[in-house]
C-alpha positions in Angstrom: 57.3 34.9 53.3 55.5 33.3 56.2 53.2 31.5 54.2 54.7 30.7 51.3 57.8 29.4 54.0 60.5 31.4 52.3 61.5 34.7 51.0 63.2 36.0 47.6 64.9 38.7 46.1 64.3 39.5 42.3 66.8 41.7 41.6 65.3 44.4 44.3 68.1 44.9 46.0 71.1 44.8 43.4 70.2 44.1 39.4 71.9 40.9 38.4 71.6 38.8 41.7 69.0 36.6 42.7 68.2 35.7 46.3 66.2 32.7 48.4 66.0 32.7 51.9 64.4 30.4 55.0 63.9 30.5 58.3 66.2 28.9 61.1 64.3 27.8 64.4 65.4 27.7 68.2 63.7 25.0 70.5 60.6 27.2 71.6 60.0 27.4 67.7 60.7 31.3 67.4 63.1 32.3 64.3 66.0 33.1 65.0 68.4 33.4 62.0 67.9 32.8 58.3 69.5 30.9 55.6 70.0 31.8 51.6 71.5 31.4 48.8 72.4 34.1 46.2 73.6 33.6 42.9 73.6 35.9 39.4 70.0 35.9 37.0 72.3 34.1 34.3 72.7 31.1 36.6 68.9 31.0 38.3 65.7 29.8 36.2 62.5 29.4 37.7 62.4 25.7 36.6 65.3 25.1 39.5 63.9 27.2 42.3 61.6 24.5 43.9 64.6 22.8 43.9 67.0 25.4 45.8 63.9 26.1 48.2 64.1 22.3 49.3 67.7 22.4 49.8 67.5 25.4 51.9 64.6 23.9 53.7 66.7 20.2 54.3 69.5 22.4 55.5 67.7 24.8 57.9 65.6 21.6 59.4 69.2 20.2 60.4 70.3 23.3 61.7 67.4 23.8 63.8 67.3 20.3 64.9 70.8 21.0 66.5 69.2 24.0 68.2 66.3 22.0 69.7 63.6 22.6 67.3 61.6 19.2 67.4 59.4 19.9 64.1 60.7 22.1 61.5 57.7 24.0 59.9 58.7 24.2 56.2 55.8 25.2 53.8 53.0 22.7 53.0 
């Protein structure tokens, strides 16, 4: 997860669901929560994943903003 800058479940955990997570920074830059998204196999297609990684991304850079985190390291 680290270096790709998210995490995903394919169906490990339960068959049927689908599951994309990212990190959620405090001000010193440590992680301290997460952030995901799950929805079923019929919804999810690879073609729309980049696209759900960057709104988790957007969304955990706010939230970590409003814990102090200056620079929100998403995946290059």
């Amino acid at each position: 997860m680290k270096e790709q800058g998210y995490g995903e479940d394919n169906e490990e955990q339960e068959v049927g669901l689908r599951c994309i997570a990212v990190p959620v920074y405090d001000r010193f830059g440590k992680v301290i929560a997460g952030l995901s998204i799950s929805l079923p196999t019929m919804r999810f297609t690879e073609s729309k994943k980049e696209e759900f990684i960057k709104y988790l991304h957007s969304s955990a850079a706010m939230i970590s903003s409003r814990l102090g985190c200056t620079e929100y390291p998403a995946a290059k």
